[in-house]
FIKOLZA-1660 file (N, C-alpha, C; in steps of 0.1 Angstrom, whole numbers, plus 5000, padded with zeros to 4 digits):
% residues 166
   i   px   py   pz ch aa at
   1 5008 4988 5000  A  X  N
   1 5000 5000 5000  A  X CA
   1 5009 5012 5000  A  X  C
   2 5007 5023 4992  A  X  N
   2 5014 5033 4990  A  X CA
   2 5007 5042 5001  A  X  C
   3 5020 5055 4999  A  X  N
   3 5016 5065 5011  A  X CA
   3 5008 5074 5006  A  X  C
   4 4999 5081 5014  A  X  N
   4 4991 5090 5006  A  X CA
   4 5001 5108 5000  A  X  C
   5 4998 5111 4989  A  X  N
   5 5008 5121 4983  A  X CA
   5 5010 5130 4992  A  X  C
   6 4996 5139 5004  A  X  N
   6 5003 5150 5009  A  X CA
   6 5012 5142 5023  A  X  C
   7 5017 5128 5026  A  X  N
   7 5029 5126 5028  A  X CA
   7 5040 5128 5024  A  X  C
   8 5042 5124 5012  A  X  N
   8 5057 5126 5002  A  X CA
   8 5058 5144 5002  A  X  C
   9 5048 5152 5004  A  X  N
   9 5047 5166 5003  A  X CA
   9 5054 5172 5014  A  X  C
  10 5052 5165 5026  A  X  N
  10 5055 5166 5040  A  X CA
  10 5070 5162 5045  A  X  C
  11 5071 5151 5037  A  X  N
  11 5087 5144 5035  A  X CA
  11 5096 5151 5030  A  X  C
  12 5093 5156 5020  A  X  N
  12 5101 5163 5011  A  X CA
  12 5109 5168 5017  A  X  C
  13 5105 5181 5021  A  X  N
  13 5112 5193 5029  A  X CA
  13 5125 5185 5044  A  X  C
  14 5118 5175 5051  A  X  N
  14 5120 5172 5062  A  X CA
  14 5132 5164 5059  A  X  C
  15 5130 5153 5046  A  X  N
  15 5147 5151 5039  A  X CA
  15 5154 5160 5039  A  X  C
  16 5153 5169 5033  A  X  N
  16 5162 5178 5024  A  X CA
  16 5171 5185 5042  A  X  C
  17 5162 5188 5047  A  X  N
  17 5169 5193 5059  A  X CA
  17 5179 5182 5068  A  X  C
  18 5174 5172 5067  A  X  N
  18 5185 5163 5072  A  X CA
  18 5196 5157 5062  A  X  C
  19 5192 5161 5052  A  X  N
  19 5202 5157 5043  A  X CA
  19 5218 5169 5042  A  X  C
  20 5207 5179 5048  A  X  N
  20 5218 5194 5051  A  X CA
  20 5225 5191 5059  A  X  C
  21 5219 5191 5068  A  X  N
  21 5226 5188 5086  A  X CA
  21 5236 5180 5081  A  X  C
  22 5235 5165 5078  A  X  N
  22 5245 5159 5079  A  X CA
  22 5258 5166 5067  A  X  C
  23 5255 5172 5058  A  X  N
  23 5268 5176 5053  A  X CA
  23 5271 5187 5060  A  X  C
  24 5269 5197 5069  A  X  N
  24 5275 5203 5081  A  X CA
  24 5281 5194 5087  A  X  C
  25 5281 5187 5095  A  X  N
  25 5289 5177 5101  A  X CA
  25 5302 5172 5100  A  X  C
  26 5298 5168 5083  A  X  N
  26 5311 5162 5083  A  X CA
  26 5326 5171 5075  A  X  C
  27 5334 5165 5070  A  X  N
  27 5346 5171 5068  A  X CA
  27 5343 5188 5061  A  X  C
  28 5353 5197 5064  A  X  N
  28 5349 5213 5058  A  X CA
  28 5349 5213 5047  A  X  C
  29 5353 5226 5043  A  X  N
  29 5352 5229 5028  A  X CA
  29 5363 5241 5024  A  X  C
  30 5372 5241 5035  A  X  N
  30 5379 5251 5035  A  X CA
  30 5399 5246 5031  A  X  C
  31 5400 5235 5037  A  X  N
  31 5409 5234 5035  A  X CA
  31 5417 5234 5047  A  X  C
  32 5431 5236 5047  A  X  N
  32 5444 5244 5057  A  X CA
  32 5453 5228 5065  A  X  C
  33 5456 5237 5072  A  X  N
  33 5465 5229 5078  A  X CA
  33 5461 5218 5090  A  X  C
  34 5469 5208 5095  A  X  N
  34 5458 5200 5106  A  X CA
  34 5457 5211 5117  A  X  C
  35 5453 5205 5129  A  X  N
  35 5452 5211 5144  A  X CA
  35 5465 5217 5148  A  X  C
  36 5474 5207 5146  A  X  N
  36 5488 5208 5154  A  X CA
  36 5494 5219 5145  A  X  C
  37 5496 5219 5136  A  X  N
  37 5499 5226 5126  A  X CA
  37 5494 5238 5126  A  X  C
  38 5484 5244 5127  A  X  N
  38 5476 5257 5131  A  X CA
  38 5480 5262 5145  A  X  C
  39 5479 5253 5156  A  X  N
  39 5483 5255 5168  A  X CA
  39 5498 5264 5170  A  X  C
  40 5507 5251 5162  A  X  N
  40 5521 5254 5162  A  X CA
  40 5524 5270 5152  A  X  C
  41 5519 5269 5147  A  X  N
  41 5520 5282 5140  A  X CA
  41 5514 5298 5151  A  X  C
  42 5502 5296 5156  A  X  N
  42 5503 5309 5159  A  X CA
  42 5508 5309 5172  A  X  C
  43 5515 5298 5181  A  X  N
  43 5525 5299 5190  A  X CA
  43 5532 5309 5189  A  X  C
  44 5537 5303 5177  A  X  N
  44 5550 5313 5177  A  X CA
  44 5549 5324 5169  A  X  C
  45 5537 5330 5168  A  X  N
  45 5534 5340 5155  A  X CA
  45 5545 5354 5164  A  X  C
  46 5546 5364 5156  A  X  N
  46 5546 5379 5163  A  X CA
  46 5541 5383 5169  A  X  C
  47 5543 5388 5181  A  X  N
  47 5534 5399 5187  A  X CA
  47 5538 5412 5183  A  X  C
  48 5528 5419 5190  A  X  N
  48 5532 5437 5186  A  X CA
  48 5516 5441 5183  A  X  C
  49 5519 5452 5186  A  X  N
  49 5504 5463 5181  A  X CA
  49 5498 5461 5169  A  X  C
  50 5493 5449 5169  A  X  N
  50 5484 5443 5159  A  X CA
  50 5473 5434 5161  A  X  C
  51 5466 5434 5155  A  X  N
  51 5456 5418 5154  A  X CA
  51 5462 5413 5144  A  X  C
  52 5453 5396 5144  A  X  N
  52 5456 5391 5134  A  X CA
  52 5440 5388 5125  A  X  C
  53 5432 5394 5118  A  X  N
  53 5424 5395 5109  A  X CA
  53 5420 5386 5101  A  X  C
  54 5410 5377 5098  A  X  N
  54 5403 5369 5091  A  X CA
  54 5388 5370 5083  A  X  C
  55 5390 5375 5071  A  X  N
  55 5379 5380 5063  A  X CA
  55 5371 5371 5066  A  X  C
  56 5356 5375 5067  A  X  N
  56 5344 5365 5067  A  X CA
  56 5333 5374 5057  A  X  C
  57 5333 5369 5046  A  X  N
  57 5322 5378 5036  A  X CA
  57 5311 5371 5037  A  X  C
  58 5299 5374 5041  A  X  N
  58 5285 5370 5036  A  X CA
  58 5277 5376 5031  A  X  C
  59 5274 5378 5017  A  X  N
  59 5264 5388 5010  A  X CA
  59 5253 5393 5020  A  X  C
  60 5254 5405 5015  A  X  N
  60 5247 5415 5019  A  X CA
  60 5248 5415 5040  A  X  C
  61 5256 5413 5044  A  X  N
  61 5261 5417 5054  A  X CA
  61 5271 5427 5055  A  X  C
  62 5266 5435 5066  A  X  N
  62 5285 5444 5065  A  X CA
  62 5293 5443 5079  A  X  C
  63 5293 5435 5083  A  X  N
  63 5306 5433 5092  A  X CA
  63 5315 5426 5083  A  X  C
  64 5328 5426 5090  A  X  N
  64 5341 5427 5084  A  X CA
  64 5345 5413 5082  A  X  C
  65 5346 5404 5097  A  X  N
  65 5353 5395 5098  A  X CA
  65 5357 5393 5113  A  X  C
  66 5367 5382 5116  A  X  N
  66 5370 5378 5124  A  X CA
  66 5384 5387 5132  A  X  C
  67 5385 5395 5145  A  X  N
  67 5401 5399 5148  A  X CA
  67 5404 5388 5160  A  X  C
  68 5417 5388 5162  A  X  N
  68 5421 5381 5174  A  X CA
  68 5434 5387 5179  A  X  C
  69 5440 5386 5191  A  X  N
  69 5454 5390 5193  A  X CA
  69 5461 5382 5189  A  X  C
  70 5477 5387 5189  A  X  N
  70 5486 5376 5187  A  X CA
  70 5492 5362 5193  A  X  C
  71 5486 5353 5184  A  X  N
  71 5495 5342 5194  A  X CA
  71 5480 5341 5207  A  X  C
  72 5470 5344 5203  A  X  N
  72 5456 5340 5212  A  X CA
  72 5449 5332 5196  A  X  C
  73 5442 5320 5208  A  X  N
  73 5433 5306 5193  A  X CA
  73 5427 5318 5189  A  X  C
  74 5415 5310 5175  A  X  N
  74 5407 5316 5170  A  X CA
  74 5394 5314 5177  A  X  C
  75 5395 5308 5187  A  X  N
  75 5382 5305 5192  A  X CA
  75 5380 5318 5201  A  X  C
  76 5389 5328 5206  A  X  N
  76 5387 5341 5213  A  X CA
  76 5384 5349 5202  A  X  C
  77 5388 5348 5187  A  X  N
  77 5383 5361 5178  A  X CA
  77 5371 5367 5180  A  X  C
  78 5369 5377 5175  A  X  N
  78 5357 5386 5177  A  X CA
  78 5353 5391 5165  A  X  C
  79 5338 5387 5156  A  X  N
  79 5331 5397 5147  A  X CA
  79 5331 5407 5148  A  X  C
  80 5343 5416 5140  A  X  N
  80 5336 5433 5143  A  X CA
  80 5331 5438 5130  A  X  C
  81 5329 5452 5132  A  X  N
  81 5322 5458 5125  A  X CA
  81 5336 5468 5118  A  X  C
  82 5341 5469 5111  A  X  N
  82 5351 5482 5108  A  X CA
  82 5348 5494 5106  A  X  C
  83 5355 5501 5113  A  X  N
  83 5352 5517 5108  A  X CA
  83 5364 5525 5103  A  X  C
  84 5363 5534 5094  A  X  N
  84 5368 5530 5079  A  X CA
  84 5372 5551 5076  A  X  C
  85 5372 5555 5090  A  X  N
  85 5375 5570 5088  A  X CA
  85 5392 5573 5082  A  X  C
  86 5398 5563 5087  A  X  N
  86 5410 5563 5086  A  X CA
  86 5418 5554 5075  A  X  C
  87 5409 5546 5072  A  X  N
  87 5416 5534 5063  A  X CA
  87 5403 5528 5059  A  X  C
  88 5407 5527 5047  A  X  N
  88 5395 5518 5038  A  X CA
  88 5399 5504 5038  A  X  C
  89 5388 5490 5041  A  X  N
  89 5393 5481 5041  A  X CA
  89 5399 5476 5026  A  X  C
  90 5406 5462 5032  A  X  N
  90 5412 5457 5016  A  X CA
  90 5400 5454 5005  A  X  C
  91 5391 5451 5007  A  X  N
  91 5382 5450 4998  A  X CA
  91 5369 5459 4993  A  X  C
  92 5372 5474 4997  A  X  N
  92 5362 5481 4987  A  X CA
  92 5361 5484 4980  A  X  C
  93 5355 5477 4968  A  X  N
  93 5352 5475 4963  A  X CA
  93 5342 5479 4952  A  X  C
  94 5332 5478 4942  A  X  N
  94 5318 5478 4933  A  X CA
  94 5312 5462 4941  A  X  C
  95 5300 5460 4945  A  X  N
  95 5295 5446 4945  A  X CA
  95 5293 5443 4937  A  X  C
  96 5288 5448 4926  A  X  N
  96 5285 5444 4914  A  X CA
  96 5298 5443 4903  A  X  C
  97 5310 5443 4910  A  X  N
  97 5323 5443 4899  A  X CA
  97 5326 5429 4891  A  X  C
  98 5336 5424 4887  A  X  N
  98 5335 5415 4878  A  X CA
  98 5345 5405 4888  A  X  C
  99 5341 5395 4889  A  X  N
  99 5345 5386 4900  A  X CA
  99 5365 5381 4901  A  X  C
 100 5368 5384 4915  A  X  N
 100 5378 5390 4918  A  X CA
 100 5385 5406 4923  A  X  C
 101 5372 5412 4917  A  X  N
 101 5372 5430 4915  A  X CA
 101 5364 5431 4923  A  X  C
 102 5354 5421 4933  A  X  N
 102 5345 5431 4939  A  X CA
 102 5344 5432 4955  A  X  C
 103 5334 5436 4958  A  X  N
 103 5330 5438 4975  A  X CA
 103 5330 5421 4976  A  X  C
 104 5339 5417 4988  A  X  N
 104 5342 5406 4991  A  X CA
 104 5351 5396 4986  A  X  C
 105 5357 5401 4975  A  X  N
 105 5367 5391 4970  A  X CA
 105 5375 5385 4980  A  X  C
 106 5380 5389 4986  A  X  N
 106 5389 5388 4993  A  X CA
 106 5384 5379 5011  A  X  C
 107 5371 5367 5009  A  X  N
 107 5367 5363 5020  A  X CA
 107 5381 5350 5023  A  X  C
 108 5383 5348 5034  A  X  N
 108 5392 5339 5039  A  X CA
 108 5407 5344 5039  A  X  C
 109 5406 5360 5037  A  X  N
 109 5423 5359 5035  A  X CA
 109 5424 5363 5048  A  X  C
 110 5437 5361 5053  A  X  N
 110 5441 5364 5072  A  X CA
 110 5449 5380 5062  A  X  C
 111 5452 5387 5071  A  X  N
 111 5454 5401 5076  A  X CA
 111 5466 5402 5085  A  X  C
 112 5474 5407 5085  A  X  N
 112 5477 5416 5102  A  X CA
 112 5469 5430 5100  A  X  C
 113 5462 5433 5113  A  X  N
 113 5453 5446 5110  A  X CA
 113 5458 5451 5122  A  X  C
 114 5461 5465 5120  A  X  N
 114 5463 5478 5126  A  X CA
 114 5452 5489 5127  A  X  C
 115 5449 5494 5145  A  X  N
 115 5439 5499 5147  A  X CA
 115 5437 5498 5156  A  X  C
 116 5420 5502 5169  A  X  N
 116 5422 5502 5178  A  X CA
 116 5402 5499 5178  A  X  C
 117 5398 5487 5191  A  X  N
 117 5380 5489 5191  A  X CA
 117 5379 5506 5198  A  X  C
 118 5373 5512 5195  A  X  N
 118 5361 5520 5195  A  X CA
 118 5362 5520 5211  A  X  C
 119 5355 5510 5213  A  X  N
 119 5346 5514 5226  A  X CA
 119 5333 5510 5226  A  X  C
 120 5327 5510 5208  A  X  N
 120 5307 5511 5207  A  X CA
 120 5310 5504 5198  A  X  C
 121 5295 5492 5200  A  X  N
 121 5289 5487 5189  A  X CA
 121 5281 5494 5179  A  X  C
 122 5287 5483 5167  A  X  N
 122 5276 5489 5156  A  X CA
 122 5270 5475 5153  A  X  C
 123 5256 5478 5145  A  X  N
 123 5247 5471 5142  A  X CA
 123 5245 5470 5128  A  X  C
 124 5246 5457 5126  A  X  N
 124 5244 5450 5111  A  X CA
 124 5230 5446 5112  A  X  C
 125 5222 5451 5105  A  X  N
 125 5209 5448 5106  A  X CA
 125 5204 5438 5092  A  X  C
 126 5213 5429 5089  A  X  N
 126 5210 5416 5079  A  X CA
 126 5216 5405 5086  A  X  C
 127 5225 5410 5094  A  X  N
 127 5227 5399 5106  A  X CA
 127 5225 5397 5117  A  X  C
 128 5213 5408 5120  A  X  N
 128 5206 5412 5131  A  X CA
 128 5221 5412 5144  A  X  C
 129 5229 5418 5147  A  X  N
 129 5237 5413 5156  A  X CA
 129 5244 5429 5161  A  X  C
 130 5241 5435 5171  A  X  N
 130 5253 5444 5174  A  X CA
 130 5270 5436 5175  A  X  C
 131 5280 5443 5172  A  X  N
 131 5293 5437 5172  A  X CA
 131 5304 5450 5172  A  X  C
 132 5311 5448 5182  A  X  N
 132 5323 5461 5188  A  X CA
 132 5327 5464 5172  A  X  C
 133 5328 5474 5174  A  X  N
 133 5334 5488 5164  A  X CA
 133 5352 5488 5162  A  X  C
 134 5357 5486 5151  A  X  N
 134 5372 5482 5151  A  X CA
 134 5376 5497 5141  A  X  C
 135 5383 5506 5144  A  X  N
 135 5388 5517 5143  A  X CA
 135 5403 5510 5132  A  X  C
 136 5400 5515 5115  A  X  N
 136 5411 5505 5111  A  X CA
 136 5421 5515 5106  A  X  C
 137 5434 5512 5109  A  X  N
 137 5440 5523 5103  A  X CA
 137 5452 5519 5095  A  X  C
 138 5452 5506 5094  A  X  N
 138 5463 5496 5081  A  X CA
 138 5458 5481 5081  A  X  C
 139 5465 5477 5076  A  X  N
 139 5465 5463 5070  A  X CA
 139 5476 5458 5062  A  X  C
 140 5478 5445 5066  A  X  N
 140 5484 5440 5055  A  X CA
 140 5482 5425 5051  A  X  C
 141 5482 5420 5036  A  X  N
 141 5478 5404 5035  A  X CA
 141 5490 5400 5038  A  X  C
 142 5486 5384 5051  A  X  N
 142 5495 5373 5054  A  X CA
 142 5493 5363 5045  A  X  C
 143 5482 5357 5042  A  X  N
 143 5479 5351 5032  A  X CA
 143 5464 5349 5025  A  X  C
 144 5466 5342 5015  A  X  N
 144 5452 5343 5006  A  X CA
 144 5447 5327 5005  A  X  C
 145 5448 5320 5012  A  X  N
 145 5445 5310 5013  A  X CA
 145 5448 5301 5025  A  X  C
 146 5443 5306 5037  A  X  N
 146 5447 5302 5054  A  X CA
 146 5443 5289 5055  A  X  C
 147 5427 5285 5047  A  X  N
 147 5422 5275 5056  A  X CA
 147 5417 5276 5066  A  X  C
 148 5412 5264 5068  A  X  N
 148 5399 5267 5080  A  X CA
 148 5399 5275 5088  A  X  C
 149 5390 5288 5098  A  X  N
 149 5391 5292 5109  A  X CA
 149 5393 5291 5123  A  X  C
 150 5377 5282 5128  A  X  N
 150 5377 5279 5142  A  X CA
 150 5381 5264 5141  A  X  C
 151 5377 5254 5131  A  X  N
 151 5379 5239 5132  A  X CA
 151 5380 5235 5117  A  X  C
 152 5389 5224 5118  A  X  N
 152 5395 5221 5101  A  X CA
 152 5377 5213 5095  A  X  C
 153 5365 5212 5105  A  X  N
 153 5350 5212 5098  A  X CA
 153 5344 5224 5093  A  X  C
 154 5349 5233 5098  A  X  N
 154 5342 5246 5089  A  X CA
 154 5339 5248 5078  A  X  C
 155 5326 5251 5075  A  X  N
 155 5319 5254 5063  A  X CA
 155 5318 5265 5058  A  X  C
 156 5317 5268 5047  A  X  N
 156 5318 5285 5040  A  X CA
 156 5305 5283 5030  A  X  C
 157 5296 5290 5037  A  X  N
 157 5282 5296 5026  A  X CA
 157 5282 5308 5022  A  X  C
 158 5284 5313 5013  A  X  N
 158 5283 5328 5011  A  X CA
 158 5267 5334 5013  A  X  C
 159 5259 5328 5021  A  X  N
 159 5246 5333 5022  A  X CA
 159 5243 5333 5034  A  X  C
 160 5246 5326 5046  A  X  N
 160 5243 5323 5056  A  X CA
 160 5257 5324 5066  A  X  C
 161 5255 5329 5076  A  X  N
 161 5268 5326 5084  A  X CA
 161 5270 5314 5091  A  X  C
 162 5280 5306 5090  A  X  N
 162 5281 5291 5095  A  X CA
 162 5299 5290 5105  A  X  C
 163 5302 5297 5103  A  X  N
 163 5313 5296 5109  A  X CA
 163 5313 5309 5125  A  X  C
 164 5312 5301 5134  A  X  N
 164 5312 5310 5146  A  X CA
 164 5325 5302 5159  A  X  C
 165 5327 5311 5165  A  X  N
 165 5340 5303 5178  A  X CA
 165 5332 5295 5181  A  X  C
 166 5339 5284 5188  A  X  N
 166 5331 5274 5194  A  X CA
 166 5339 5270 5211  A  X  C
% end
C-alpha cells in the first residue's frame, strides 16, 4: 500500500533538511592545515600592536570579519564591524564588479590589521547582531588561502553565516 501524496509533500522538505545537517557535520570545505599545525604556528606568531584579521564575507552583510590578538586561538576572535574613517578596508570594492574585483573578493584571507575597538557597537541589521566597532588604520595580506578558521570542519556559505567560535 502506498503512502498517501500529501505525505511525500511533508517528507520532502524534512529530507532535504536532514540531508543538510549531515553535510555540516562532516569534513569542511575550506581546506588548511591539521590542528597541530595551526596551533604550532600561531605559538610562535609575532606579537606587537596588531591583530591578526580573518575575512568573513557574507552577501549582503556588512561586518568585516573575524580579529584576534597575537599568538591567542581563534576561538577568542571577535566579529567586528570596521570603521573606515582612517583606512578603507582591503576589499572596497563595486558589488557588482567582475568577480575577483569586487566587495568581498577577498573572503578567507588572514590580515595583520592595525587599529584600535572603538569602545561602541555597531549594528548589522541583515545579521541582526550588534558587534564592537574596530577603528582601522592599516592592514596587510598574510595570506590568501589560510584554511579553515575555528575547526578544520568549517563550512563557507556565502549566504548564511556558518562559521562562529566554538
Amino acid at each position: 500500500m502506498s503512502a498517501p501524496p500529501w505525505k511525500s509533500i511533508l517528507l520532502a522538505p524534512l529530507c532535504a533538511l536532514i540531508c543538510h545537517c549531515a553535510s555540516m557535520s562532516g569534513a569542511g570545505n575550506l581546506g588548511g592545515p591539521t590542528v597541530e599545525e595551526r596551533n604550532a604556528k600561531i605559538s610562535s606568531e609575532p606579537a606587537g600592536d596588531f591583530y591578526y584579521g580573518r575575512r568573513y564575507y557574507i552577501e549582503k552583510t556588512r561586518f568585516w570579519g573575524y580579529l584576534r590578538e597575537p599568538r591567542q586561538q581563534a576561538d577568542r576572535a571577535r566579529l567586528v564591524m570596521m570603521r573606515e574613517d582612517r583606512k578603507r578596508v582591503p576589499d572596497r570594492l563595486p558589488e557588482d564588479g567582475p568577480p575577483g574585483q569586487r566587495y568581498g573578493y577577498d573572503n578567507n584571507h588572514e590580515y595583520r590589521i592595525y587599529g584600535h575597538y572603538t569602545g561602541r557597537e555597531a549594528y548589522d541589521p541583515n545579521s541582526n547582531q550588534f558587534l564592537p566597532e574596530f577603528m582601522l588604520t592599516g592592514y596587510e595580506l598574510l595570506d590568501g588561502q589560510p584554511g579553515w578558521l575555528f575547526s578544520p570542519r568549517d563550512r563557507y556559505d556565502r549566504l548564511r553565516i556558518t562559521m562562529l567560535p566554538r
